[in-house]
C-alpha positions, 0 to 999 in steps of 0.5 A, spaced: 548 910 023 549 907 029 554 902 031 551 894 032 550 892 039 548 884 041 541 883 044 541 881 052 534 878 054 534 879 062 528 879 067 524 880 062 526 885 058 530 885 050 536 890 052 542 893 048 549 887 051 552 894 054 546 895 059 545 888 062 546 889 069 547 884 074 546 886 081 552 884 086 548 883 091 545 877 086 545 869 089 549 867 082 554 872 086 553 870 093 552 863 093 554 861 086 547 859 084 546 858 078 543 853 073 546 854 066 545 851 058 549 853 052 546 851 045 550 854 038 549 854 031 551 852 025 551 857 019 547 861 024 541 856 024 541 853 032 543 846 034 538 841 038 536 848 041 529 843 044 534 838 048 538 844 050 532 847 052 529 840 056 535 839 059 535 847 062 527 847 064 529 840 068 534 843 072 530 849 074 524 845 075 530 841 080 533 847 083 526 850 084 528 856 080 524 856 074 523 862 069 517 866 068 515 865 062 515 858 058 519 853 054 516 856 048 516 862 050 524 861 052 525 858 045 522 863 041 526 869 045 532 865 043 531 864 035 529 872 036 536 874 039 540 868 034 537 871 028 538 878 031 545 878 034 548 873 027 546 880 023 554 881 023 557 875 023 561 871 017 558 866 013 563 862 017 563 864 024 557 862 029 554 863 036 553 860 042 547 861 046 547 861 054 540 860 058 542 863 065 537 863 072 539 865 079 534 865 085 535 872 084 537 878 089 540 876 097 536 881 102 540 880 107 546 882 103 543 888 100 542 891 107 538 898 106 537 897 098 533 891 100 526 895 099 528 896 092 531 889 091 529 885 085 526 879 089 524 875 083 530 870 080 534 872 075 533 870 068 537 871 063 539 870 055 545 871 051 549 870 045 557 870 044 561 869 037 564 863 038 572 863 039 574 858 035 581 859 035 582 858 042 581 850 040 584 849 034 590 846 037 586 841 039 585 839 031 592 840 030 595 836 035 589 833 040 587 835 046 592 833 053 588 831 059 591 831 066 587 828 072 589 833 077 588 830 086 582 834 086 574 829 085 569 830 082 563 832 086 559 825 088 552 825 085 550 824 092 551 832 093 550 834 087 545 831 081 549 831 075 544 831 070 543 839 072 548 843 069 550 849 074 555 854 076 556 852 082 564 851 079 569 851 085 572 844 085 573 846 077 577 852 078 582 850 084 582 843 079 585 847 073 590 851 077 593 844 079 593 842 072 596 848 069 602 847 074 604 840 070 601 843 063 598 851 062 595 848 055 592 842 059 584 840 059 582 838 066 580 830 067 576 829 073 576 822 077 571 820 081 571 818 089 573 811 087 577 812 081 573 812 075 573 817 069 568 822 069 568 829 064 572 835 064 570 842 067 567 843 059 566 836 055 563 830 056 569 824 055 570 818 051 574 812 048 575 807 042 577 800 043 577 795 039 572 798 034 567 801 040 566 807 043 565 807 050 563 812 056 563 813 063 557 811 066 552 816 066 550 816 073 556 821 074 556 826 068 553 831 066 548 827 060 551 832 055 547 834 048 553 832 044 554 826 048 547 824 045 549 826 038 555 822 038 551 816 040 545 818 035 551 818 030 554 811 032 548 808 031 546 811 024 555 808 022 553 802 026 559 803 030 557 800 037 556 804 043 557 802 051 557 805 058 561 802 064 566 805 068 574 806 066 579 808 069 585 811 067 590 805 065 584 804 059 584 812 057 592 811 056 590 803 053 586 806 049 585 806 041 582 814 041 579 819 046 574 824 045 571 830 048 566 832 046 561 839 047 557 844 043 562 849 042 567 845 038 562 837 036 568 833 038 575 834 039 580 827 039 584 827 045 591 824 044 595 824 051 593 823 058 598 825 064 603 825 059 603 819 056 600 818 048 594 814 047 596 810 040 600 813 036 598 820 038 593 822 033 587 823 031 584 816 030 580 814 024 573 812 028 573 821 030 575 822 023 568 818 021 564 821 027 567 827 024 565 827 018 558 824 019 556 830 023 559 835 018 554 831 014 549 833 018 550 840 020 551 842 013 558 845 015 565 842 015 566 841 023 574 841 023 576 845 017 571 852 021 576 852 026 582 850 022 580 855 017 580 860 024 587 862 024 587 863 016 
């Protein structure tokens, strides 16, 4: 009996993970052109994979780089390779689920291989089980953000809305902040100051009751983002958008991040300085629950659960 392999789909074709190739002379690599989404499951069904799908066919139609096949067409190749790549997982584990297309090969870089150079954008589906583990700390003692001197790319040089990797800034800001804390979660500020996301995960507070978030003129308009503000709706819990700085985060009752992998996550230091008493608060335990309530799993006892 052959050994499992996960499925890749890439420039049209299902393929076994060990044979998805990616050419070095491709404009991912060259340029950093790529736009990107990340969907997961729950007990291994997809979650709000159409607004994930939404969201990356907007950024291609944005960037010009759109795939060859359709929305549904994507979505059905999606559910095919989750279903297939879920085979041998637990019952507790999940994936996540990664959309990727570049403007394909550069010919100018691929010289004398330029007559057989694929000259189509490179459109690529693929899953990975989801390392729980690498946020449990989060859950056992909340995340710490540090805002390093390193801005946030303005919306005027590239739109927030798409979702792309085109992640320079992110990198030398992470280096930046690992020589203050190496297991630090990077906090970007904007030009003038304002909190804006971190390199994974939109950014949120609670004060006096609400929740609040950056304005989303400078932030990506992340899916779990909406799910939070969906649930605070369904709880009665008031949600509003404005600009806050950091002396808010540090004044604050609770902050959040939030992101597909791990739903939500509470923050509970910034720049070294506590935020309330330094754990996680009774608004992120109500939004948590509500969601595992959703999903059908407890959101925090799966990744408690994955050092077990």
């Amino acid at each position: 009996m052959s050994e499992f392999e996960p499925l890749v789909y890439i420039r049209g074709q299902m393929v076994p993970a060990s044979q998805a190739k990616l050419s070095i002379y491709d404009q991912g690599i060259v340029l950093g052109a790529t736009v990107t989404d990340l969907a997961r499951t729950y007990r291994h069904r997809p979650f709000r994979l159409d607004d994930h799908l939404v969201r990356f066919y907007e950024s291609c139609k944005y960037t010009r780089l759109m795939p060859a096949i359709s929305l549904a067409e994507t979505r059905d190749v999606s559910l095919e390779l989750i279903r297939h790549n879920a085979q041998e997982l637990r019952p507790e584990e999940d994936l996540a689920i990664i959309w990727f297309i570049t403007p394909g090969e550069n010919l100018v870089y691929a010289g004398a291989a330029a007559r057989t150079a694929n000259q189509q954008p490179t459109f690529c589906i693929h899953t990975f089980p989801l390392p729980f583990s690498t946020w449990l700390r989060f859950f056992r003692e909340g995340a710490h953000v540090v805002t390093p001197s390193i801005r946030h790319v303005p919306p005027q040089c590239t739109d927030p809305k798409i979702k792309c990797r085109s992640r320079m800034h992110w990198w030398l800001a992470d280096q930046e902040v690992r020589l203050v804390d190496p297991l630090a979660v990077t906090l970007l500020l904007d030009l003038d100051g304002n909190v804006t996301e971190t390199g994974g995960s939109n950014f949120l507070i609670v004060k006096a009751g609400t929740v609040i978030s950056p304005t989303a003129r400078n932030i990506l308009r992340g899916i779990s983002r909406q799910n939070v503000i969906e649930l605070c709706a369904t709880l009665q819990i008031p949600f509003v958008e404005r600009d806050i700085q950091v002396h808010d985060v540090i004044n604050a009752d609770e902050a959040w991040l939030t992101t597909s992998p791990y739903a939500i996550a509470p923050v509970t230091k910034i720049n070294g300085v506590g935020i309330a008493d330094g754990k996680p608060g009774p608004m992120f335990r109500r939004i948590a629950a509500a969601w595992s309530e959703q999903v059908g799993i407890d959101i925090l006892e799966q990744i408690l659960s994955s050092s077990r």
